[in-house]
N, CA, C and O atoms as a Tinker XYZ file with bonds, in Angstrom:
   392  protein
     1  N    -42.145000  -92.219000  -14.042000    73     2
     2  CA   -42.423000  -93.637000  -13.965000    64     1     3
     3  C    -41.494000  -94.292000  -12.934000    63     2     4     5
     4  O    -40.379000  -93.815000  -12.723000    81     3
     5  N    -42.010000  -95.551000  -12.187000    73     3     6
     6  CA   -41.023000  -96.364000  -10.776000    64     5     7
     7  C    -40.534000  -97.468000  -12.066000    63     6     8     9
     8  O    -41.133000  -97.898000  -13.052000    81     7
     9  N    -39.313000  -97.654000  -11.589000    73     7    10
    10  CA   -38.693000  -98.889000  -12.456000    64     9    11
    11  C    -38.214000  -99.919000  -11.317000    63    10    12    13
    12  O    -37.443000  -99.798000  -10.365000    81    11
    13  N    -38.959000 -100.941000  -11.792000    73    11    14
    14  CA   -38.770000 -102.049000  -10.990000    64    13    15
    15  C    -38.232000 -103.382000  -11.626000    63    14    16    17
    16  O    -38.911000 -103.793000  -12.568000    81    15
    17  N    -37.066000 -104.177000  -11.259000    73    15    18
    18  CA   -36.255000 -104.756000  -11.883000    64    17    19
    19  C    -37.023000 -106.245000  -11.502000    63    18    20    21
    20  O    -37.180000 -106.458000  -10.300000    81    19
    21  N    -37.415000 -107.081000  -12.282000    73    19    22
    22  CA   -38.063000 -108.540000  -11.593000    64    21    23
    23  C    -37.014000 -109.329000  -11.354000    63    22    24    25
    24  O    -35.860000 -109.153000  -11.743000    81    23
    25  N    -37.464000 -110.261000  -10.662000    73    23    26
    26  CA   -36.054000 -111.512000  -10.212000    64    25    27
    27  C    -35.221000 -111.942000  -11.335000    63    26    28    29
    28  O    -33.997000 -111.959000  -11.466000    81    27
    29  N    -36.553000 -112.420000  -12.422000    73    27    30
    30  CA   -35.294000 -112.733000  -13.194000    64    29    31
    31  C    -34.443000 -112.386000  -13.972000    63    30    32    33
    32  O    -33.558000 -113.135000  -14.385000    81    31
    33  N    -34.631000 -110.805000  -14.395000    73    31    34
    34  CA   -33.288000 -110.159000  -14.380000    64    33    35
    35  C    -32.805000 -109.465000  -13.143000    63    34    36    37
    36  O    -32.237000 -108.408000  -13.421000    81    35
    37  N    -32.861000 -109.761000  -11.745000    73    35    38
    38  CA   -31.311000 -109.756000  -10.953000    64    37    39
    39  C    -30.868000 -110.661000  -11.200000    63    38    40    41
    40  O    -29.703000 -110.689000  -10.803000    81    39
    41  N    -31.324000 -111.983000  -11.947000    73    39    42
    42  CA   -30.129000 -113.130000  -11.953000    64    41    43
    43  C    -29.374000 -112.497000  -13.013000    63    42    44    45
    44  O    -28.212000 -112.158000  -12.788000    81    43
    45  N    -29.852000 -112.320000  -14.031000    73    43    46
    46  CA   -29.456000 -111.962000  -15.174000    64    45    47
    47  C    -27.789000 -111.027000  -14.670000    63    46    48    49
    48  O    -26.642000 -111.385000  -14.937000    81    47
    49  N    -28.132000 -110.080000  -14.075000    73    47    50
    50  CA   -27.270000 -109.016000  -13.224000    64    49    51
    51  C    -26.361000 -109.929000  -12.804000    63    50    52    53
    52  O    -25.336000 -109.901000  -13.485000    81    51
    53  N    -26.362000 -110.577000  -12.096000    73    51    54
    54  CA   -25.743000 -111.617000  -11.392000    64    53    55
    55  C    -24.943000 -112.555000  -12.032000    63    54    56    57
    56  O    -23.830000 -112.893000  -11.629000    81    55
    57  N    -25.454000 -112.944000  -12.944000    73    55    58
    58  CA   -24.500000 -113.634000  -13.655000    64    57    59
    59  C    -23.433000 -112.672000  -14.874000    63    58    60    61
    60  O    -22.377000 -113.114000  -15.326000    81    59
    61  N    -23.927000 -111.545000  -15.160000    73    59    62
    62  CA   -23.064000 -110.681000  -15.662000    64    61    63
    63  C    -22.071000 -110.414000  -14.726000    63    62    64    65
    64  O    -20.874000 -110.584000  -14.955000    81    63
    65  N    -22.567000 -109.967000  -13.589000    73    63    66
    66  CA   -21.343000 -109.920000  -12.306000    64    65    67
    67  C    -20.054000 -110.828000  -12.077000    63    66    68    69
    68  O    -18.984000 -110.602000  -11.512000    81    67
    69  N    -20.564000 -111.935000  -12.729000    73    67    70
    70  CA   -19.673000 -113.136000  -12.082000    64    69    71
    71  C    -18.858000 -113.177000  -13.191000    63    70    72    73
    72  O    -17.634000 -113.294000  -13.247000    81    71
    73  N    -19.777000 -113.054000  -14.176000    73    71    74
    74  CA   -19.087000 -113.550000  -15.816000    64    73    75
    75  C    -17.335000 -112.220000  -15.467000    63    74    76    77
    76  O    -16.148000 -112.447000  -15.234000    81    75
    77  N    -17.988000 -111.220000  -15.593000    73    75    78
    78  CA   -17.070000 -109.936000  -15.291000    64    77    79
    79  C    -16.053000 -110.099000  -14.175000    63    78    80    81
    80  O    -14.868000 -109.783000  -14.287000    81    79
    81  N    -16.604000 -110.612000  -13.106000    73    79    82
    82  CA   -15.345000 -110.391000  -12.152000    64    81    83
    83  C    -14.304000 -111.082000  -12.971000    63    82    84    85
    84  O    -13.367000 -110.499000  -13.518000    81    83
    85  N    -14.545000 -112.427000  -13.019000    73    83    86
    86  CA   -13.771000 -113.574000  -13.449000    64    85    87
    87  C    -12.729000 -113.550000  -14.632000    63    86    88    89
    88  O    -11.906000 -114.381000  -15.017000    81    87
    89  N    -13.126000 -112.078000  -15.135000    73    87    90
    90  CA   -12.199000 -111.636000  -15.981000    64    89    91
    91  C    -10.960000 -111.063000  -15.035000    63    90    92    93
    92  O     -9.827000 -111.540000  -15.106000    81    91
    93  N    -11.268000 -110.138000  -14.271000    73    91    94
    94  CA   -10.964000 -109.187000  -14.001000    64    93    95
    95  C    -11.568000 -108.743000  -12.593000    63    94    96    97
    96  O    -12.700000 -108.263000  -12.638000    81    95
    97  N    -10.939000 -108.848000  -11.327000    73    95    98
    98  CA   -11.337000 -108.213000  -10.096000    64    97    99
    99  C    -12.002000 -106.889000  -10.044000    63    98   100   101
   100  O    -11.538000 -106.063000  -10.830000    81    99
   101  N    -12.886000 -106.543000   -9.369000    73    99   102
   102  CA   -13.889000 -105.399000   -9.703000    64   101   103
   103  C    -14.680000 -105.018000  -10.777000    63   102   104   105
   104  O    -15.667000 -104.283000  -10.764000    81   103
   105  N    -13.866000 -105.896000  -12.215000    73   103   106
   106  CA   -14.824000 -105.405000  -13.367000    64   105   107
   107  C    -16.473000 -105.525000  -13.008000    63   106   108   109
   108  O    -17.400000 -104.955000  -13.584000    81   107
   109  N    -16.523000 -106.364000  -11.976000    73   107   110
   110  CA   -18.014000 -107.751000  -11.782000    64   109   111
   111  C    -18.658000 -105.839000  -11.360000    63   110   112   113
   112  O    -19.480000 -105.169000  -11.986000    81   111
   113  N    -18.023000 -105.549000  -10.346000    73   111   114
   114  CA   -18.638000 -104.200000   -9.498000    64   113   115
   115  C    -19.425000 -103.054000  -10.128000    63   114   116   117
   116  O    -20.460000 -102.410000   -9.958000    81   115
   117  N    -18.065000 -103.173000  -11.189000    73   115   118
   118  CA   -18.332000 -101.703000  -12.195000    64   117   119
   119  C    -19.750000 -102.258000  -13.101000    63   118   120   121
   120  O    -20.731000 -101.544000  -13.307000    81   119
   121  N    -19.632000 -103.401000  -13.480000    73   119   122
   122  CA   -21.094000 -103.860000  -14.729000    64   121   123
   123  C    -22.170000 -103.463000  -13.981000    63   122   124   125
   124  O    -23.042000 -102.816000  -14.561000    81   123
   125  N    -22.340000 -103.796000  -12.421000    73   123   126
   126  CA   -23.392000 -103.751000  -11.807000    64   125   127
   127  C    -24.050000 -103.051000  -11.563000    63   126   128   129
   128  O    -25.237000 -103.148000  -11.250000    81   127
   129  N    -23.094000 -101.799000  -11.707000    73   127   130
   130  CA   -22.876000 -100.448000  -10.872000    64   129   131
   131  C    -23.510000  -99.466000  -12.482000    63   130   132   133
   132  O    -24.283000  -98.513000  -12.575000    81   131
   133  N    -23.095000  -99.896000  -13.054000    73   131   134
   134  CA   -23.262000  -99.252000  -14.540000    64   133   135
   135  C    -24.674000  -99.518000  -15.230000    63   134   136   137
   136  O    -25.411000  -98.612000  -15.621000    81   135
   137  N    -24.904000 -100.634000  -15.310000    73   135   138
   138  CA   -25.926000 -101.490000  -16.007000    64   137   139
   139  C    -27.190000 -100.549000  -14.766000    63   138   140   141
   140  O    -27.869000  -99.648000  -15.258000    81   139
   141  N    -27.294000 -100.761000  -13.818000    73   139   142
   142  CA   -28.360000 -100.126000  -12.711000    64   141   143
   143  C    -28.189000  -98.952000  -12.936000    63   142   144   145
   144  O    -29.251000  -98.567000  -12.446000    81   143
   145  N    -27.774000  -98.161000  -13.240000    73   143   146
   146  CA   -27.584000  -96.708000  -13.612000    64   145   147
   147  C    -29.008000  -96.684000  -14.541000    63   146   148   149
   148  O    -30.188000  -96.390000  -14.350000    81   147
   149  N    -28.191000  -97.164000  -15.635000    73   147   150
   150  CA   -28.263000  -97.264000  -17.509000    64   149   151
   151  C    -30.301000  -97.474000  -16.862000    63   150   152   153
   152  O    -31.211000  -96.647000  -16.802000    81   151
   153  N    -30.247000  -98.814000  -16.544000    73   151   154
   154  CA   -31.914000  -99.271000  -16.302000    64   153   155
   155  C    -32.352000  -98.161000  -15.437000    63   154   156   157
   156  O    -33.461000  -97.866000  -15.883000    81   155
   157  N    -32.108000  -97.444000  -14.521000    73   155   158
   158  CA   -32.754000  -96.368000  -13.763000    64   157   159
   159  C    -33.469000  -95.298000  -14.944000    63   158   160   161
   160  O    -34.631000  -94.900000  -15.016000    81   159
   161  N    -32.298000  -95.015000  -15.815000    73   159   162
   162  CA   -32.905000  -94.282000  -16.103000    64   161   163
   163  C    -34.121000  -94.123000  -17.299000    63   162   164   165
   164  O    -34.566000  -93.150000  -17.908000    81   163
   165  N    -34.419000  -95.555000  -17.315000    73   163   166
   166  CA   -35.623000  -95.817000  -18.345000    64   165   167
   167  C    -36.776000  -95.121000  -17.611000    63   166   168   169
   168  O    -37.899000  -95.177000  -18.114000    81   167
   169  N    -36.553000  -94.387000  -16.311000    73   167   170
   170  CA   -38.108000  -93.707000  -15.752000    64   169   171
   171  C    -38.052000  -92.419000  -16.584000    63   170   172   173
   172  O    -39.156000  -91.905000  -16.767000    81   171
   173  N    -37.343000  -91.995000  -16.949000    73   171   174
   174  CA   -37.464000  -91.011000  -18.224000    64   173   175
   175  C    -37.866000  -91.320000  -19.701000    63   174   176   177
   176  O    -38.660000  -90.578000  -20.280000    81   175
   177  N    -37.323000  -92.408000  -20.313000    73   175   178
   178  CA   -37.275000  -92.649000  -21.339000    64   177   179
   179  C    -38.031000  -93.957000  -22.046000    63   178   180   181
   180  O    -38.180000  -94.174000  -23.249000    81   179
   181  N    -38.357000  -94.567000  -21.177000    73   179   182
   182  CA   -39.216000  -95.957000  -21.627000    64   181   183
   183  C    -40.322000  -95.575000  -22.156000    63   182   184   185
   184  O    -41.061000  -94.644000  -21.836000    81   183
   185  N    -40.444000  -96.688000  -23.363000    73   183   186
   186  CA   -41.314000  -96.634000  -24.288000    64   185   187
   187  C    -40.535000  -96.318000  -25.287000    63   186   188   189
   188  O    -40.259000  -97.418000  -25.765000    81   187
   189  N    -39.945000  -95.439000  -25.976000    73   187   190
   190  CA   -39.282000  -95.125000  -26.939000    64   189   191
   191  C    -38.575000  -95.917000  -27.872000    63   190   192   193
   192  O    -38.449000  -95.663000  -29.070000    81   191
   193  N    -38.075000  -96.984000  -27.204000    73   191   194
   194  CA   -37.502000  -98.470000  -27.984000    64   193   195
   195  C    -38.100000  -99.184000  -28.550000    63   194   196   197
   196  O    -39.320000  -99.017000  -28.530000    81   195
   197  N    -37.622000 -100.146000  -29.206000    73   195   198
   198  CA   -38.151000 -100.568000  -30.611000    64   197   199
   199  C    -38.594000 -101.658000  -29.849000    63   198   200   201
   200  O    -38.030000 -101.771000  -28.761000    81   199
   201  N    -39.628000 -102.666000  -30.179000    73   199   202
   202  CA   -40.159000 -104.150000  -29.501000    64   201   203
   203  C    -39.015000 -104.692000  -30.295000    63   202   204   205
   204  O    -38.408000 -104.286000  -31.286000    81   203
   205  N    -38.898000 -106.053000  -29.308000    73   203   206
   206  CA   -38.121000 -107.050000  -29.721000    64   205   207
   207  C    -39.040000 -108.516000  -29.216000    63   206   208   209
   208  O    -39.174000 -108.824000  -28.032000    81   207
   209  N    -39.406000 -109.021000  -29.952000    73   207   210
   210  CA   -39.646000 -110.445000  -28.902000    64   209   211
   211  C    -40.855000 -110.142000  -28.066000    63   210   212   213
   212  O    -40.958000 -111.066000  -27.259000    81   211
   213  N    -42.104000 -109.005000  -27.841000    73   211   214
   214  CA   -42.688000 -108.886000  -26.897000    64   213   215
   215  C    -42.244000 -107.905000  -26.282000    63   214   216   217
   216  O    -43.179000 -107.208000  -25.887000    81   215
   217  N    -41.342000 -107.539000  -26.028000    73   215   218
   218  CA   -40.509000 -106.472000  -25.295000    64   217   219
   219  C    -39.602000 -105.387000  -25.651000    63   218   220   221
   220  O    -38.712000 -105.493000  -26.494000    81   219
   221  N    -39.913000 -104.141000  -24.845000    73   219   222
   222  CA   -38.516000 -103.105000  -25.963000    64   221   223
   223  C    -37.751000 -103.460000  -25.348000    63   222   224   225
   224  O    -37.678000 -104.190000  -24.359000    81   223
   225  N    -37.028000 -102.864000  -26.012000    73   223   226
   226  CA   -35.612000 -103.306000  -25.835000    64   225   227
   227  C    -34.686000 -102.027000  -26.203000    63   226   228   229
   228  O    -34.804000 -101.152000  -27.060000    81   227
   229  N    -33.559000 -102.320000  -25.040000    73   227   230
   230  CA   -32.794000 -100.925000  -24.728000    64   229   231
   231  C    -31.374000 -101.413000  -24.537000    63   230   232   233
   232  O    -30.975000 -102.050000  -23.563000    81   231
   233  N    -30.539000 -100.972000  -25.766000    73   231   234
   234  CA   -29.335000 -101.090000  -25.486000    64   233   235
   235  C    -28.206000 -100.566000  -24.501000    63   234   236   237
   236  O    -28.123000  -99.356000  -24.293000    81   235
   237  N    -27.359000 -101.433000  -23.907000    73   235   238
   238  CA   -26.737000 -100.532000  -22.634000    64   237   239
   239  C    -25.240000 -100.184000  -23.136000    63   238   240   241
   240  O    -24.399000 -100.887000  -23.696000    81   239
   241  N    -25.224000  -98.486000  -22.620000    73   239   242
   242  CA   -24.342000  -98.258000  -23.745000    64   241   243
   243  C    -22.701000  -98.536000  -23.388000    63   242   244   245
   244  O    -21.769000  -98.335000  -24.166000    81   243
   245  N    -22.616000  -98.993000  -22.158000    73   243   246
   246  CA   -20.986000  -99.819000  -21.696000    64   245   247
   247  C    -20.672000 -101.244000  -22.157000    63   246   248   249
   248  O    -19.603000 -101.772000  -22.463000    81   247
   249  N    -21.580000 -101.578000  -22.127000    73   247   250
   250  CA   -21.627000 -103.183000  -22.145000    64   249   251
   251  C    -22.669000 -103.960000  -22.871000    63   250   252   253
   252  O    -23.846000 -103.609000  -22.783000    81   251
   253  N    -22.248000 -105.201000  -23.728000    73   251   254
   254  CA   -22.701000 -105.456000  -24.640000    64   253   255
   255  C    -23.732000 -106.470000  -24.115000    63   254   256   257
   256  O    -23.621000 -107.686000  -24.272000    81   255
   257  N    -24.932000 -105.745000  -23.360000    73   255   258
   258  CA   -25.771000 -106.320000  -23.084000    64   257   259
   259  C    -27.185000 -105.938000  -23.802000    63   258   260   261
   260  O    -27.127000 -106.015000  -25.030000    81   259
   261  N    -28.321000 -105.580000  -23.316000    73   259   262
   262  CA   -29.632000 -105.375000  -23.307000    64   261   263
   263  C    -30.479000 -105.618000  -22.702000    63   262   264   265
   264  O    -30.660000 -106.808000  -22.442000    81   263
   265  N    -31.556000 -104.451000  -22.100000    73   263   266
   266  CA   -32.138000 -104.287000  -20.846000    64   265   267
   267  C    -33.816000 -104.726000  -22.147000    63   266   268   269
   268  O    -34.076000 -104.326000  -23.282000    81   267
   269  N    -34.365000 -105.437000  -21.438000    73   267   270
   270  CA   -35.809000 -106.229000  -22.354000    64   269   271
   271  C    -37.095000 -105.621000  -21.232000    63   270   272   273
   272  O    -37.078000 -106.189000  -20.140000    81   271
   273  N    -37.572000 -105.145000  -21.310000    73   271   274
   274  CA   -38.762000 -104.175000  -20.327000    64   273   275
   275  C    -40.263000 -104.144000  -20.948000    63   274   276   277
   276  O    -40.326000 -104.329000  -22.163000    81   275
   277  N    -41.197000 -103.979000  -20.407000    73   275   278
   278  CA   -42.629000 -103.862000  -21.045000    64   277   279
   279  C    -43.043000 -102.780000  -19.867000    63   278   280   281
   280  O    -42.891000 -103.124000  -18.695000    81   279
   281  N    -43.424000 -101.825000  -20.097000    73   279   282
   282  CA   -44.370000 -100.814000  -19.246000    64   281   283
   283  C    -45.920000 -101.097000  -18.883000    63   282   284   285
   284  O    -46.475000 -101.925000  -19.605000    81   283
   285  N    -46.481000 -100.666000  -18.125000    73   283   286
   286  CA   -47.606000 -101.329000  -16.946000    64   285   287
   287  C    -47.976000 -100.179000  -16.135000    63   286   288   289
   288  O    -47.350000  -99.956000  -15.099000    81   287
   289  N    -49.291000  -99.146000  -16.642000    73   287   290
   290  CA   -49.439000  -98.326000  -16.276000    64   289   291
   291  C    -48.356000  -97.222000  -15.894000    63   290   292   293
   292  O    -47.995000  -96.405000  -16.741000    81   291
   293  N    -47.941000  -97.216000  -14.843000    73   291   294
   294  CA   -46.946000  -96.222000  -15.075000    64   293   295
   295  C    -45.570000  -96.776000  -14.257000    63   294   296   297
   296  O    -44.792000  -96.083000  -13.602000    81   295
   297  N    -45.509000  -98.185000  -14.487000    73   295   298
   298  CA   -44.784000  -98.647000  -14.235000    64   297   299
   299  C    -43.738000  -99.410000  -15.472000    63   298   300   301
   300  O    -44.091000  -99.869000  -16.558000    81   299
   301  N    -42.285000  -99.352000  -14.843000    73   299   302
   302  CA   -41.324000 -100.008000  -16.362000    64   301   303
   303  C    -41.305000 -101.515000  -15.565000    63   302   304   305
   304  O    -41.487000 -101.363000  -14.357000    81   303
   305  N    -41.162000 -102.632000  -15.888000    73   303   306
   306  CA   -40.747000 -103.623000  -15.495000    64   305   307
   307  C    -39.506000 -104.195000  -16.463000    63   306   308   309
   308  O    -39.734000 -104.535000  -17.624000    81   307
   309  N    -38.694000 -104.237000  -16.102000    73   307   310
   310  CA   -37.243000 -105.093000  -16.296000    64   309   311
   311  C    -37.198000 -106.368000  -16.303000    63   310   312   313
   312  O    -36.513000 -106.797000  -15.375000    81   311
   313  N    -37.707000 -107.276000  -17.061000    73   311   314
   314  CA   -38.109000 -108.368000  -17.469000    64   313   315
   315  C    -36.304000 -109.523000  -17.666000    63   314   316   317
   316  O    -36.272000 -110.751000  -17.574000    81   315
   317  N    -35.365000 -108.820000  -17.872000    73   315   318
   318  CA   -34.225000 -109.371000  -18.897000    64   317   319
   319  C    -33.140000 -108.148000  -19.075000    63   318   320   321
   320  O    -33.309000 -106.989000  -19.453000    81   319
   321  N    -32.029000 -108.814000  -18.681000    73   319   322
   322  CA   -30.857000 -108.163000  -18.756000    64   321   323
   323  C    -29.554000 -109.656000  -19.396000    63   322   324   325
   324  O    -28.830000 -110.479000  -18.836000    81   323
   325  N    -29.855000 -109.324000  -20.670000    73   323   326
   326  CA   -29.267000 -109.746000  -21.460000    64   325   327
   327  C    -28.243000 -109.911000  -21.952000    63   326   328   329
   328  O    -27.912000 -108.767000  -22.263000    81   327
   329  N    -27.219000 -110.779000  -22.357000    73   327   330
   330  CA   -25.455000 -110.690000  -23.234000    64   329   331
   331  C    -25.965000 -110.481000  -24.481000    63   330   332   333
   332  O    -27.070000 -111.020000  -24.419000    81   331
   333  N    -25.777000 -109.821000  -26.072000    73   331   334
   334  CA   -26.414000 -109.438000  -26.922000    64   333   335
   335  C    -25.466000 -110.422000  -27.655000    63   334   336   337
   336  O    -25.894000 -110.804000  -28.744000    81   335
   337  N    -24.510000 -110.807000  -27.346000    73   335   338
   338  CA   -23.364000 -111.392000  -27.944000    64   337   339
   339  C    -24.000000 -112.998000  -28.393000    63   338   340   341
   340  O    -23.794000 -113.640000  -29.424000    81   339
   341  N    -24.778000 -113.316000  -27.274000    73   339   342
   342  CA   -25.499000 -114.881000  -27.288000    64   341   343
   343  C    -26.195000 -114.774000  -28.438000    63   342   344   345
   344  O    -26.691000 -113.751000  -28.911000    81   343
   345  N    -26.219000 -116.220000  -29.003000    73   343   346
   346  CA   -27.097000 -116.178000  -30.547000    64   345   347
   347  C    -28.525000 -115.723000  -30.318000    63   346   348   349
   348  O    -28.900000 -115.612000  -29.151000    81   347
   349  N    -29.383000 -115.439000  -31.334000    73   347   350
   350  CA   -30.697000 -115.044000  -31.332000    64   349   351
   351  C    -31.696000 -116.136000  -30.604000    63   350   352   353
   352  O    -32.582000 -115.985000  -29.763000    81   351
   353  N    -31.252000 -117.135000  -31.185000    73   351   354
   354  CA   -32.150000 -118.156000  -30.514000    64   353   355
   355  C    -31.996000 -118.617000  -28.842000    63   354   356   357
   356  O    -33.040000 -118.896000  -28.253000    81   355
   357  N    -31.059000 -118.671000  -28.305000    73   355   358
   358  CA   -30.704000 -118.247000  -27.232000    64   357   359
   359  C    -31.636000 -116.899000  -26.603000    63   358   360   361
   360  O    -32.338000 -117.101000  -25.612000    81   359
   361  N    -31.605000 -115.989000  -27.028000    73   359   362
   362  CA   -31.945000 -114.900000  -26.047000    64   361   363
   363  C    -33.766000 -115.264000  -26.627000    63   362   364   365
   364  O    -34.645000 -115.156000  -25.772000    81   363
   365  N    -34.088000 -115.596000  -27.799000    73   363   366
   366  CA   -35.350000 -115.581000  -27.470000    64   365   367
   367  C    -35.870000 -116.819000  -26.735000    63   366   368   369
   368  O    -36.843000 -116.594000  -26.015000    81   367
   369  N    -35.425000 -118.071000  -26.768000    73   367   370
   370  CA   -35.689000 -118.640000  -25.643000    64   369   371
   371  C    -35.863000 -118.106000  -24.284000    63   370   372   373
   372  O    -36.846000 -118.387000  -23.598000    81   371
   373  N    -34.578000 -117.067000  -23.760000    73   371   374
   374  CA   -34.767000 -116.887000  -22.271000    64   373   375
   375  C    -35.676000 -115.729000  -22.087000    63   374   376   377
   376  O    -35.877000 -115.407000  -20.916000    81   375
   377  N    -36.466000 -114.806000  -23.328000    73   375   378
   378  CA   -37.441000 -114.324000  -23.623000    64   377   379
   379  C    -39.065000 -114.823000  -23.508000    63   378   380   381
   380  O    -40.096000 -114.194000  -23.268000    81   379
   381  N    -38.869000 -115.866000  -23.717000    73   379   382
   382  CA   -40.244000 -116.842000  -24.591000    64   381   383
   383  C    -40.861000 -117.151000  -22.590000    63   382   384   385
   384  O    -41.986000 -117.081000  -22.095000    81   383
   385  N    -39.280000 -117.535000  -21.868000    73   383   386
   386  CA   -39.648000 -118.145000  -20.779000    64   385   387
   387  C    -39.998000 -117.286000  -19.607000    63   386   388   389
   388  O    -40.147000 -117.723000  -18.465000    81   387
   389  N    -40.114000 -116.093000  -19.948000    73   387   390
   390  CA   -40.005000 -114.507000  -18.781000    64   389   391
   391  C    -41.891000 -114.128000  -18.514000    63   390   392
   392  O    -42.236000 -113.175000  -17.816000    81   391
């Protein structure tokens, strides 16, 4: 399967980046660097996750995020790259709006 990440989770990415540097110089690098790994390799494994909201959902196992995806012929789409930490209602809002 091609895994293709939509815009609005590179923001998502993006703002994990920033959130991270701002801790910590390079941490921003390593999330980015990690998290794109982690989502690559849903061309093996997607589908297997549980729905959440419309979407499976795939925990990332460095960081306390979550990758939100729906498959499309033989395609994964990356819908949401998530903080898991944010309340429920929160993430299904930025769910509801994808």
């Amino acid at each position: 399967m091609v895994v293709k990440i939509e815009e609005c989770a590179e923001r998502d990415l993006l703002n994990g980046f920033w959130f991270y540097e701002d801790q910590e110089p390079g941490v921003g690098e390593y999330f980015l660097t990690k998290i794109r790994e982690e989502i690559l390799e849903l061309a093996d494994c997607a589908g297997v996750h549980r729905q959440r909201h419309g979407f499976h959902f795939c925990p990332a196992r460095r960081f306390p995020h979550g990758f939100y995806y729906r498959i499309s012929s033989e395609t994964v789409k990356v819908y949401a790259v998530l903080d898991c930490r944010r309340s429920p209602r929160w993430i299904r809002r930025q769910l509801n709006s994808r």
